[in-house]
N, C-alpha and C positions, 0 to 999 in steps of 0.2 A: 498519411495513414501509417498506425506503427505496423510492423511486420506478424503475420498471427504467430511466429515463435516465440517473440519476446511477450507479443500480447497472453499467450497461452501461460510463460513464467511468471509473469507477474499476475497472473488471474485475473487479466482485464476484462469487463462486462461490456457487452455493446451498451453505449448510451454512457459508459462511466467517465467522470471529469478526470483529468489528468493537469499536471500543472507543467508548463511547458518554459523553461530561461535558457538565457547563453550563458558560458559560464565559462572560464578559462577558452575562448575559440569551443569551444565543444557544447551541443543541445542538451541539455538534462531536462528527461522527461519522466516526472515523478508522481507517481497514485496521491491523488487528494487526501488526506486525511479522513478520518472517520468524525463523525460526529460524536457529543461530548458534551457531558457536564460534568458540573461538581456537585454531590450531594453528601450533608451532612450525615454518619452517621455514627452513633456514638460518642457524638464528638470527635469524628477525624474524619476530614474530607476524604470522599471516593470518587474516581472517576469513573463514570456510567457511562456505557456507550449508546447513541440515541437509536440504532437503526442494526439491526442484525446483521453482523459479519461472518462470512464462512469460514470457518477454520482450512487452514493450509495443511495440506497433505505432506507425509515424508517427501515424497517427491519432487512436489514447489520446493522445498526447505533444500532439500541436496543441491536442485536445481541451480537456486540464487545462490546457496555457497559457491558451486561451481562457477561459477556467472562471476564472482566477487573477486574468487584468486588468478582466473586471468587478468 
């Protein structure tokens, strides 16, 4: 089970897939990507996101910076 403070920084959802590796001795556990395509337009590919994502708050954002420089 992650911890609900890291789950709360990262904005994890009950039920959301996570991707789970060893990595240097240490667990990295990282948000699955978002879904995605390519669609023409104009002639110049766009990526489209398949599934509505929430935008991240000031606070998520300071959060993970803080999170990053320790």
């Amino acid at each position: 089970m992650i911890p609900k403070d890291i789950r709360d920084l990262l904005g994890l959802t009950p039920g959301q897939t996570v991707d789970v590796a060893a990595l240097d001795g240490r667990i990295s556990i990282d948000v699955t990507g978002v879904g995605m395509h390519l669609e023409n337009r104009d002639g110049v590919p766009v990526a489209v996101i398949d599934d509505e994502v929430p935008a991240l708050t000031t606070t998520q954002v300071r959060a993970a910076v803080e999170q990053l420089r320790r």
